[in-house]
Structures are given as C-alpha cells and as structure tokens.
N, C-alpha and C positions, 0 to 999 in steps of 0.2 A: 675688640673685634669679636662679634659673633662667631663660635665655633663652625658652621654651619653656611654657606651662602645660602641666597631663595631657589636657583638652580639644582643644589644638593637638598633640598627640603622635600618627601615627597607625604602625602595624608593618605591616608588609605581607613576607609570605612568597614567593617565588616557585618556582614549583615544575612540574615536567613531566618529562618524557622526556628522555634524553639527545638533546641536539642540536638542542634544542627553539627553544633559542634564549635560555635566563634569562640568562645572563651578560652576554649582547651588550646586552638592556633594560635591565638594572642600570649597563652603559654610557652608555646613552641618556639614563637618570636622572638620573646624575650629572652628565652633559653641559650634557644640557636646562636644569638647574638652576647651570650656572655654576660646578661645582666643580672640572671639569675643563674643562681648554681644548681638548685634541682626545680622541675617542675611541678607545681601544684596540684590539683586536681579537684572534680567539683566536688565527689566524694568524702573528701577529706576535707573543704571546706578552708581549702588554702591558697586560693589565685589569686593572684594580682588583681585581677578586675572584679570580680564577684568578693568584695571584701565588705561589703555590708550585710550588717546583721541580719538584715530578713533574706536578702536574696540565698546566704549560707542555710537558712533555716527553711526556704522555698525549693532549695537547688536550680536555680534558674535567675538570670540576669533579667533585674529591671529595670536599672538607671544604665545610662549610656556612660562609660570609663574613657579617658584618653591616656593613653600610653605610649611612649615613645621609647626604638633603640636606634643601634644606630650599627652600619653594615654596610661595610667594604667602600666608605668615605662617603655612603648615605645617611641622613637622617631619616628613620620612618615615624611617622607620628600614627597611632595605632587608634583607633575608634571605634570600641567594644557597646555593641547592641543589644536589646535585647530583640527575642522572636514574636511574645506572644503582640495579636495587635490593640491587648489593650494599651501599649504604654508606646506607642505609637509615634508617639512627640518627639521621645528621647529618639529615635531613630529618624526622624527630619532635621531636628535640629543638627544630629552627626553629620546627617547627609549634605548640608547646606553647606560646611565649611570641607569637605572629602573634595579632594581630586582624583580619584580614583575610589570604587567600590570591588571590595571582594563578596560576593555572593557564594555562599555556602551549600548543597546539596546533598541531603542526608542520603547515600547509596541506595539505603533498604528502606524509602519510600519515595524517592522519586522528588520531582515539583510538589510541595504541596501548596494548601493555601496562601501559608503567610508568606510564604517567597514571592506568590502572583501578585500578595497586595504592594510589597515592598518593590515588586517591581515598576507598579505605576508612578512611583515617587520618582524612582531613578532616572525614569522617561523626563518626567517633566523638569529636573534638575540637570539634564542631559551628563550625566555621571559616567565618564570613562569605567565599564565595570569589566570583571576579569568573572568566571564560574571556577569553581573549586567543589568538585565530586570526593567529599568526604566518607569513613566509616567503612573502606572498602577494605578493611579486615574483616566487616563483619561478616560473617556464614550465609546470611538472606540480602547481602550487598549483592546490584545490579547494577554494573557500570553503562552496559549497552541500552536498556531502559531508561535509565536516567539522562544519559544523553539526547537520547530523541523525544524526553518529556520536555526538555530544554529547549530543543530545535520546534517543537510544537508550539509549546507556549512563548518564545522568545525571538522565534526565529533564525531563518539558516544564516544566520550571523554569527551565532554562536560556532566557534573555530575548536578540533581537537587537537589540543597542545600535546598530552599526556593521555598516555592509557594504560592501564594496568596489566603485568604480563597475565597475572593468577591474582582472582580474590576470594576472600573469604579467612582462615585463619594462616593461610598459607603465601600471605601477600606478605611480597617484601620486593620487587621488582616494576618499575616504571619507564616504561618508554620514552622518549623525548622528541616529538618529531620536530623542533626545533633544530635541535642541535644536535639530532639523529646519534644519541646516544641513548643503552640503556643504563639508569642508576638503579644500583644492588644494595640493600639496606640491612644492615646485621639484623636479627631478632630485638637487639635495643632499640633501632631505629637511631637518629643524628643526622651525619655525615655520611652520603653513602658512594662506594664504588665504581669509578664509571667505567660501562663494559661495552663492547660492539652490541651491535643490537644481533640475537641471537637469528638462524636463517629461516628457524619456523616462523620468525615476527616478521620476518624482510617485505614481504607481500604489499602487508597490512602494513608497518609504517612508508615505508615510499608510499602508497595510497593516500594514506593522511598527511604525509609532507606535501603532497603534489598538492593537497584540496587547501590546504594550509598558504602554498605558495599562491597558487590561483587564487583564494580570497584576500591577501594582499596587494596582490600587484592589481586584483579591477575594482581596486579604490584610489590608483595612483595612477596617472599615464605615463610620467617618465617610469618607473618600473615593471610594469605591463608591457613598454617599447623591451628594457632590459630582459627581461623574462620572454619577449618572442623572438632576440639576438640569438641569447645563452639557451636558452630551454630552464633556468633554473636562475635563485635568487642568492647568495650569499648570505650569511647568517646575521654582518651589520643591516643589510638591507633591507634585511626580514624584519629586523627591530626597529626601525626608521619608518617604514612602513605601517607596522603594527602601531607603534606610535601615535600616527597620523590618523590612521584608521579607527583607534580607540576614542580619542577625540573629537572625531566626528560621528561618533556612535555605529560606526560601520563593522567594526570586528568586535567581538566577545571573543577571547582564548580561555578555554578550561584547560585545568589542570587535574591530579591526581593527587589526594593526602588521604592517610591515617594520622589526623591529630592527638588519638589516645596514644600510638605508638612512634609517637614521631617522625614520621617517614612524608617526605616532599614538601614541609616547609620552606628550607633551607632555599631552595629552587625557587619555589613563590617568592622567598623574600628579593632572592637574586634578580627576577621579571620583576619586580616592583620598584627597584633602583636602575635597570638597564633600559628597561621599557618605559614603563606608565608613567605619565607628565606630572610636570612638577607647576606649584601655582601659574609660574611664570609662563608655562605652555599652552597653559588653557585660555580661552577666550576672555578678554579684560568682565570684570566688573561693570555691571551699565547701572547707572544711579536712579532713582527714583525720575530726577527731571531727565532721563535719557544719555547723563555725560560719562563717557569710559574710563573707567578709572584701573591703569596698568598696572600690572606685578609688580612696581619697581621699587628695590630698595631705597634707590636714590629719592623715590617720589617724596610726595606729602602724606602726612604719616594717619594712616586712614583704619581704625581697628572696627570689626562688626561681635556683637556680644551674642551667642548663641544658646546659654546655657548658664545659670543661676544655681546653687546649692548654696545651704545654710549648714557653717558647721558650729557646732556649741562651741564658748568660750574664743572662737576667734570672729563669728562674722559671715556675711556674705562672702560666697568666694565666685567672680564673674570667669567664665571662661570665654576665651574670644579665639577669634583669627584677624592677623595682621593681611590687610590685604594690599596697602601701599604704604612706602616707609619703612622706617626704622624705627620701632619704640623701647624706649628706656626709660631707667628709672629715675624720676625726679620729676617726670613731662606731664604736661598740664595739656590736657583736651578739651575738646568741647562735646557735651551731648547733642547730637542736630535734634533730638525730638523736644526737649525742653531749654536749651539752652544754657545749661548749668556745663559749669567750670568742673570736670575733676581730675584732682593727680595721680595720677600711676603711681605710689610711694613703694609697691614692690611687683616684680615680675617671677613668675615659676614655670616651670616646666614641672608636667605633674605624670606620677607611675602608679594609677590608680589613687590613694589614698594618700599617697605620699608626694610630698611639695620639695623642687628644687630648686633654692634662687638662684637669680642671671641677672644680668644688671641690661639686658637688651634682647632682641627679639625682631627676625630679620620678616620683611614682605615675605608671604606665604606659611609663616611660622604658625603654629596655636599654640596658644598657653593660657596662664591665668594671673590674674591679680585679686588683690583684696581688697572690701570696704569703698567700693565705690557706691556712694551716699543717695545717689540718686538716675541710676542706670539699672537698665532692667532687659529683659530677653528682648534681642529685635532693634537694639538702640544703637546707631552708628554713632562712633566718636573718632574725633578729628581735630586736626594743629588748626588751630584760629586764623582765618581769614578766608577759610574753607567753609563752603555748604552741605559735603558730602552725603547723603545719603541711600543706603542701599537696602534693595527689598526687600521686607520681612520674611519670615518663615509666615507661611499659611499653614495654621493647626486646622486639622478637620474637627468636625462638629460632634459634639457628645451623643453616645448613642442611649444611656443610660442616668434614668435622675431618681434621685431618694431626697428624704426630708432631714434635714440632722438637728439634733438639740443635745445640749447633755446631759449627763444624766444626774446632775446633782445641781440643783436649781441655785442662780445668782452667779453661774459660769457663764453665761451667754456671752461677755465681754472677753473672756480668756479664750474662747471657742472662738470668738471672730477675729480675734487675734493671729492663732494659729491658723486659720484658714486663710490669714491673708499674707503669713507665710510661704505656707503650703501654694498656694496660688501664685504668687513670685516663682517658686521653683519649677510651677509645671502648667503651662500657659494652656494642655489640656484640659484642664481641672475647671469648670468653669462654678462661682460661687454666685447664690440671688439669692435677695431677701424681697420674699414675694408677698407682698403689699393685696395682691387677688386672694392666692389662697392663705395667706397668714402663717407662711412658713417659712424657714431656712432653706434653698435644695440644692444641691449639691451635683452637676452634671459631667458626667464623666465617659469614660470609655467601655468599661464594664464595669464587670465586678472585683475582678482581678484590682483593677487600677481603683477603685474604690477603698478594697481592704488596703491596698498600703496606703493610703490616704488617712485611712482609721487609725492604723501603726503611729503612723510619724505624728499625730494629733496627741495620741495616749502615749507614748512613749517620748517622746523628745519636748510635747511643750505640756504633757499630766494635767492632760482633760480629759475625762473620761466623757466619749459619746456614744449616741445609740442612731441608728440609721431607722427607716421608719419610710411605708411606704406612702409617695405624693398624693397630697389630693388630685384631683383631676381636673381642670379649667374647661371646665361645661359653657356650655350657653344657653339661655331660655329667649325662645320666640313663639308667635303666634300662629293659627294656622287659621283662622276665620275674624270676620268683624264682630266689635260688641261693641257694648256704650255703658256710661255710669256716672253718676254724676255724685259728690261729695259734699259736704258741708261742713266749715270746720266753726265751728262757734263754742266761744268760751268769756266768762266772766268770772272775775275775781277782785273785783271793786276798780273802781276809776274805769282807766280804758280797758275796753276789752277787746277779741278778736275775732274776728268771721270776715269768713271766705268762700262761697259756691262756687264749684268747678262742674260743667259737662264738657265731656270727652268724648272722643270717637277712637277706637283704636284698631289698625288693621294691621296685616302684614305688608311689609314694603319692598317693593323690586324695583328697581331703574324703570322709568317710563312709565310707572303706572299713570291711569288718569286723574285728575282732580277728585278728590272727595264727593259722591252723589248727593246731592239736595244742600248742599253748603256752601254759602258762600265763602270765598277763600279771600283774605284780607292781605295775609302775607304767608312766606313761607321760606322755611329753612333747612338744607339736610344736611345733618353735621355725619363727618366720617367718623366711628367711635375710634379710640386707642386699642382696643379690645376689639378692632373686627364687625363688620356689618355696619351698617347704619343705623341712625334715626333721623325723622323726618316730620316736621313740628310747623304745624298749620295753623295762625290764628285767623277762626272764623267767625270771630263776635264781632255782631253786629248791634246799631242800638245801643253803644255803650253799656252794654250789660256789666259787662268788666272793661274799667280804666287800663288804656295800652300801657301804664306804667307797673301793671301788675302781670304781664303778659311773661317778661323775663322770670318772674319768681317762681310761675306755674313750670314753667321749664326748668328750671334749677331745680325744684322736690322731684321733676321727671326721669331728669339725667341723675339724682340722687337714688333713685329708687333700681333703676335701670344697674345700678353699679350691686343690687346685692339686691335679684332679682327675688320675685315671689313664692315661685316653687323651690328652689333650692340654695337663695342665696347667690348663684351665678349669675355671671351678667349677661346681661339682655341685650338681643343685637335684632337688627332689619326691622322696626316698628313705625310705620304713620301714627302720629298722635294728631288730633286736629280738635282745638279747646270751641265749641262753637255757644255756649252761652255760661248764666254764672247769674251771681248776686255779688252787692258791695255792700256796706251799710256806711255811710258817710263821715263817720267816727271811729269806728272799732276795724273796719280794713285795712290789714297793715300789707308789707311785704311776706313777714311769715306765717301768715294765715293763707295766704295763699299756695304758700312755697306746701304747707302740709294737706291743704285741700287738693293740688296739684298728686300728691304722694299718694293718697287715699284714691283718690278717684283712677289712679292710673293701675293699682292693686286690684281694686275690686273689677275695673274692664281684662286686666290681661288673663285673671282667674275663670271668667264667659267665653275666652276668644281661642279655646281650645288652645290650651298651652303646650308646647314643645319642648322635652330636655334635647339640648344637640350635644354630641359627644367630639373629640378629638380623634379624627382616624389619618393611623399615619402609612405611609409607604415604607415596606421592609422588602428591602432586598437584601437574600442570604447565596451567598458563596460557598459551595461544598464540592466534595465526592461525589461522584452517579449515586452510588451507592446508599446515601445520606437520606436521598430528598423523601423516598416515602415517612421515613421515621419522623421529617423535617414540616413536608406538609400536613403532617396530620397533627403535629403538635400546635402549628399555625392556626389550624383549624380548630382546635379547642379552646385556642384564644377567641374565637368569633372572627376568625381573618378568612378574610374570603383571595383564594389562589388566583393571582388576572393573567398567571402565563409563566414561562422555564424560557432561557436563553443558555446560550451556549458560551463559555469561555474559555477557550484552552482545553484544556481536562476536564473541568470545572462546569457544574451544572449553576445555573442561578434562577433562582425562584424568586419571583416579585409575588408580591402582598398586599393586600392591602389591611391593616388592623387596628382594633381602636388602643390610643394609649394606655386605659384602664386595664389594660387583658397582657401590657407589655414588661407591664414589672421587674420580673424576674425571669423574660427573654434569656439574657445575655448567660445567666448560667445554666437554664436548661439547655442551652445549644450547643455549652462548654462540655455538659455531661452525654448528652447524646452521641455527639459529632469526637470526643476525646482532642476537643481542641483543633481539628481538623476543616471546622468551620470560621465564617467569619461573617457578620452583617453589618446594613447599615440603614439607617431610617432619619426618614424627616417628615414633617406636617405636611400630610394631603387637604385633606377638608372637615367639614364638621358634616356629621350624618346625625341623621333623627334616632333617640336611644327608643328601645322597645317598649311597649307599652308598662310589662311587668319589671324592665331593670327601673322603669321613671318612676312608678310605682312607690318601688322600694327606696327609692333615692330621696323621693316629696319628704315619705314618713320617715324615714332617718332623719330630715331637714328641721321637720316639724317638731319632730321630738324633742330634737337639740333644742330648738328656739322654747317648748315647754318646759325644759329642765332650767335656762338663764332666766326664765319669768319666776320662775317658782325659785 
C-alpha cells in the first residue's frame, strides 16, 4: 500500500524571477518539515535543489528539481524552477504536471519581467496559483507596492491573505486575515507564536478579511446566500470556498515570507495541504482524441513523461506524473507515440539528486524511473488495451542560433552524439545540419541557455567545441528583364556534346502576363522549398530544341538557382522562358543541355539587375519604461527600424522590425543593458532588398571565396 493516497498527494510548482527566492523556500520546506536538519543556502553552495555543478558555480537555478515532504498527513511534491527565461522549458514542463503554482515576488522590486512571462504559461495551463511576497526583511522591501504591481498586472483577483506588521530588518510579525491571527517569529525565524492581532492593525485586518470574504463568497452562490444570512464566513468555509475559486482561476491569495530567515513557510505549507487541490480535484485529463481521463487510482494505469536527464554511469532517468492508476514495479506499458512495450523495472521518489525506491506510485503522484529504451519527453504510457494520449508540452521557439563545430577535427561524430543527448534532455534546444548554409546550428533560448549547452558538451561527453556566428540564408532575385543565350560544345573523340540555349529572364509575381513577342508552348510554376517561386516557359517553336530536352534545361535551372550567382544564395521569384536553341543530331545529349541550361541562366540573371534579399525578422522586447531609450537605440544600430511601443502591465513593449544578420548577439546585449530585467522574442517577418554597399561587399566576399577553391 502506498504510503500516501491521491487525495493526500498535493504538487506545487514554484516559480518567479530569478533571485526571487524559490530555492531558499524549497529549503525552508524541507526543513520545516524535518527532512533536513539544517538549511542550506545558495551562498554556500549547499541546497537540495541547486545541487549541480554549474548552477553552484552560476548561483542561480537552471534545471527544474522535484522534491517532495511530507506535513501533517500531507504529501507535498515540491518543483523547483529556475527564473531566467532562457531555460524556459524546465519551467513548462514543471508546470504541466503542478496542481498548484506558488509565484514568488521579490519585495524590493516589485512584478518584474520574468514573472509577467511565466505568468502567461500559467493562464494557458489554467494553474491554481497562490503569490508569495518574499525578502521582506529586506530594508528597500515594499510590501504595499508590490501588491498593487500584482493587482495591475494580474488582476483584482489577486486576494491579501497575509501582511506584514513591520519590514525591512525589523520584520518578524505577520498578520493572518484568515484566520485573523497574528504569527510572531523569533529572530531565528521556524515556528512562530500566535498572538491577537494587535489594535493598531485591527482596522486594516477586518478590512482585508472583509475584502478576502467578499472575494470568496461572489464566486460561490450558496456562500454569498451564507455571508448575506450571517454577515460573515467561518474559517472551513473560507477554505472550501478558496478551494473552488483557486480552481477555477477566480482567487489568487498572497501571502507573506522571509525565506533567508525562515519566517511564513510553515503557514504556506499549511494552505498548501488544507487548501489548494490535489490531482483528484482538478478537472480530469482530456486526451488528445477528446476522451477524459480521471484521477483515479482505481483507473487504468496512465503515466505522461515530462522531463528526461542523463546521469553518468547509470542512464537515462524519465521523470513523470501518474495521472490514472496505480503504477508499480514489474508493469509493462505501452508507449502511445510508437508503440513500444516498456517495463517499469524500478520506481523513486527523488530529493533533488537523490533517489528513493517505492515499489508503487498512486494517480496524481510524480516520480521517476530508469532506462526506459525508447520514451522520450511528451510520450504518454499506458496498460495495453488502452490508447491514451495526452497533450504535449508546447516549447516556444528559439530566439537565438550560432553555428558549432569542434574544435579538434575528426570529432564531428562525438559532437553529434552529444547533441543528440543534450537534445533528449531539453526539447528547447533545437539541433540542424543545414544542407543551405553548410553548417551545424545550434538554436536556442539565449545565451545563457547556450553556454550550458557548451558545459554539458565539454564536460560530461569531452568535446571540446566552439560556437561561431550563422551564415545568413540570403536570397538572390531580379529586378528587370534580360536575355542570353549559351552554347555548350565539347569534343573529345567519338561522341561529343552540344547544346544552344536562349533564355528570357524576368522577375515573377502572381498574374503577371504571358511573356511579350513569344510564343508560350507550355508552362510550369513550381513553389521552391526555400520561398518564392519559379516559373519555367517553354517557347520553342520549330523544333529548334527536341521537347525531350526541355526537362534537362530546367534541371541546370533549378541546379543553379540552388547556389545562386551573386552570392551562392538561392534564388527565388524568376520567369525563365527557353524560347529558341540548336541540337546537333548526334553529339545532343541530356547533359549538354542540363549545362547550356546553367550557363545561359548565369549570364541573364548577371544583366537583369541582380537583388541580394536579406532575412528581417520581428523583435519584440519586453522591459521597464525606463529601459526603452537605451533598448531602441540599440535596435537601431542593428539597422531595425522601431514600427511602434505597446503597453503591458508595467511593462513597455517595443516591436521591431530587424534583419537577422545585425541579430547575433541580441540576446546578450539586452542581458547587459537591461541587468536581466528584460525579455524578447522574434520570428521571420519577410525578405527585404540588402543595400547597395552591404550587396557590394557580400558579391566580393562571394567571389573571393569561389577564386581561392579555383586556385
């Protein structure tokens, strides 16, 4: 028998800003609750959750930890984030298997960014979330500011539980308009005292209870009836209530902590067992084909994988959540995305870094197994005869790409190895071997999330690589008509070969009209793979060129078009139209024309005023008011031109538009301007015409290269 039922199970996500303070409370947790005997700190490079070597070496959490105690006949399963948004992933994937979200807020700054971003995940996850106004020892802590940066951005949803009597280094008292008591906390902080609420605070807490009761009871009509009877709610019914309301995203209750000094844990932990839902409460699972699948332990035994690490010397290690069933050890599943068979051969419960086995694991549990052969993030498994599958996590899209090689030639096979590790672990990390520009790249979140990418390359699988900025996927077209026409003739005893091609080449739009003075035979516009069109007219008349040579002149086209004239980029939006030629009745092959085809279509697009097109993408940046001049003007050195500032909360947001080439090393100038206090994101707008002096420089660069492989 599981220690634990799925009613006593509850998850709780923690999540905020960097600095915010979640790792220190996940100390507190574990503390509070007896698992640990002293508290670690990041300092010192000793918590539970931050136990990897680089995050100790960073000071700041980048992989997401699960940790579980357990408190006053609860189980809480703890899910340690980190803030910054490059590592983004780790903190959807928590979110996806959380029944509850603790949101963190640093006192002495308020809402910042990374809480607005992390906020939009928890919207569309619909996450019962709790606020926790942290650091209110500190001397420039601002409880009453922070609250209404809350109720701004968050809305008047957001409910005051707790408030601090006094802060700054002299905090040690919190109010409770719950349960309208105040707790007194030694200088150690723990366990604290509970005392009347003193008559200077009376005012002000009755105010916040009354606003507290009113926002529960007009989410409920039988306690809304109760509450116009009585005038007031009883303290079960407040929590029944809140319950219900957290569930349906109607109430947010803050509370009050110092996690450096221990003080209002213990109480969070308490609302997190008496209150906030446990799997079983929350709205069933709905499967991909639409079918609900309950909490139930009794159910059919339904596990979803959210979360993948590789440890040396033991293996893959899957972490999951149990979301119907019973799973134990022995049980044989099914993967629904491939249909492979795998056994459960052991089950943990894990405390950070540390694994402890269970021979079972009830509906709404998380835990881990090992060595599953062929499961991967996203993958739902299931008792045979079942189809179950349930939604993916959707990872957002990289904002940031470099080129990787390594740096000691004949590694390339060890390097794709490890990246295809690395890529397992963090479904952000996106890997391509680009076939256009002839490189590795590497796309990720920033730079941040890049260098530990580096880390775990050169230290765990000792490749040494080097990052390296992208080429750029240009494109060449035309901007007027020309004509040219080829000859390819060649003899070298017996048969030989020749091919005359005339060409016509112009630029192509939807609807243009037929070619002038030619007649059109046939015609074809293929959509490229690469963007834009071509659009390929045979107007031989007279038999000048056999139609069976017709396909070959287009194959050297589409050949040539793939590693365009001016710069090797490909060539997009061209009418080609073949309207005369020579054969010679012997020496005319297929590839004599395929290369009179390639010649003739060079020498026209070199007359037809040739166009380099660039990559320009949409950046929109997230900041402070205070940010944007420093932010648009940086933008503007890149060649981005500003198309407008919107409003969000706090939060100024500047749209952009800028070309990729200028975007490089975005992600860390924004980190150093902004002190992290920013955030963006960009995707492909369109292709723009480059200038005449960057095409310039581009041709002869091109040129160059192509004289150095000749020579």
């Amino acid at each position: 028998m599981p220690e634990f039922d799925t009613s006593h199970v509850k998850n709780v996500v923690l999540l905020g800003h960097a600095g915010c303070g979640k790792t220190t409370l996940a100390e507190c947790m574990l503390f509070e609750a007896g698992l640990i005997n002293r508290r670690g700190s990041i300092e010192e490079r000793n918590t539970i959750g931050d136990y990897h070597q680089l995050e100790q070496e960073r000071g700041n959490s980048i992989f997401s930890k699960l940790m579980h105690t357990k408190w006053r006949g609860y189980k809480i399963n703890i899910l340690d984030t980190p803030g910054y948004d490059d590592f983004v992933g780790e903190v959807l994937s928590a979110l996806r298997v959380a029944d509850t979200g603790v949101m963190l807020l640093n006192a002495t700054t308020g809402v910042e960014v990374g809480t607005d971003v992390i906020w939009e995940y928890t919207e569309k996850f619909r996450t019962p979330m709790i606020f926790a106004v942290n650091k209110l020892d500190d001397d420039h802590s601002d409880f009453d500011k922070t609250v209404q940066e809350a109720k701004d951005h968050f809305g008047g949803k957001v409910t005051v539980v707790q408030y601090p009597v006094q802060q700054g280094a002299g905090f040690h008292e919190i109010v409770d308009v719950l349960r309208m008591v105040m707790y007194k906390f030694k200088d150690t902080g723990g366990k604290p005292e509970k005392q009347p609420i003193p008559a200077s605070e009376k005012d002000r807490a009755d105010q916040l209870h009354k606003e507290l009761v009113e926002a529960v009871a007009s989410n409920d009509e039988s306690l809304m009836e109760k509450y116009f009877d009585k005038g007031e709610l009883d303290e079960d019914e407040l929590k029944e209530g809140m319950r219900k309301a957290m569930i349906n995203h109607d109430l947010f209750p803050l509370f009050s902590l110092s996690t450096l000094r221990n003080m209002g844990s213990g109480r969070l932990m308490g609302f997190i067992d008496n209150v906030c839902p446990s799997a079983n409460e929350m709205p069933p699972q709905v499967t991909i084909k639409g079918e609900k699948l309950p909490c139930d332990a009794n159910g059919p035994a339904c596990i979803f994988v959210y979360k993948t690490i590789s440890e040396p010397h033991v293996g893959d290690l899957s972490f999951f959540k149990v979301y119907s069933g019973t799973i134990k050890t022995g049980m044989e599943l099914v993967n629904e995305t491939n249909g492979v068979v795998e056994k459960i051969n052991q089950l943990f419960l894990m405390e950070g870094n540390k694994r402890t086995a269970v021979n079972e694991l009830v509906a709404g549990d998380i835990g881990a197994t090992l060595k599953l052969k062929n499961t991967h993030v996203n993958n739902t498994l299931h008792i045979k005869g079942k189809n179950y599958e349930l939604p993916p996590i959707q990872f957002p899209s990289p904002n940031m790409t470099v080129s990787i090689e390594p740096v000691n030639k004949g590694e390339e096979e060890k390097m794709a190895q490890a990246m295809h590790q690395i890529r397992e672990e963090d479904p952000t990390l996106i890997i391509e071997v680009s076939s256009e520009l002839k490189q590795t790249l590497v796309h990720s979140q920033g730079d941040m999330h890049l260098a530990v990418a580096k880390w775990k390359i050169e230290n765990n699988h000792k490749v040494l690589v080097k990052f390296g900025k992208p080429r750029i996927p240009y494109r060449e077209t035309i901007r007027k008509t020309a004509e040219a026409n080829y000859r390819h003739k060649k003899q070298s005893g017996g048969a030989g070969q020749f091919g005359e091609v005339f060409i016509r080449i112009e630029p192509y739009y939807d609807g243009m009209p037929d070619p002038a003075g030619l007649n059109v035979r046939g015609r074809d516009v293929f959509d490229l793979d690469w963007g834009g069109k071509l659009a390929y007219y045979n107007c031989i008349v007279g038999g000048a060129i056999d139609a069976r040579f017709i396909p070959s002149i287009l194959k050297g086209i589409m050949e040539k078009m793939q590693e365009g004239p001016l710069t090797g980029s490909y060539v997009r939006d061209v009418r080609v139209s073949i309207y005369d030629g020579k054969m010679h009745p012997v020496d005319s092959n297929d590839i004599s024309f395929k290369i009179a085809g390639i010649m003739a279509f060079k020498q026209a697009f070199k007359q037809a005023d040739p166009q380099v097109m660039e990559p320009v993408y949409k950046v929109e940046v997230l900041c402070p008011e205070d940010l944007t001049g420093a932010i648009m003007g940086d933008l503007q050195s890149r060649r981005g031109i500003v198309e407008g500032m919107d409003t969000e909360g706090n939060f100024q947001k500047i749209i952009a538009t800028v070309p990729l080439a200028e975007l490089h090393d975005f992600s860390s100038s924004l980190r150093s301007i902004s002190q992290g206090r920013a955030k963006f994101s960009m995707k492909f707008d369109s292709y723009a015409p480059l200038s005449f002096e960057l095409q310039k420089k581009l041709v002869d660069e091109y040129h160059k290269t192509e004289t150095e492989v000749v020579a």
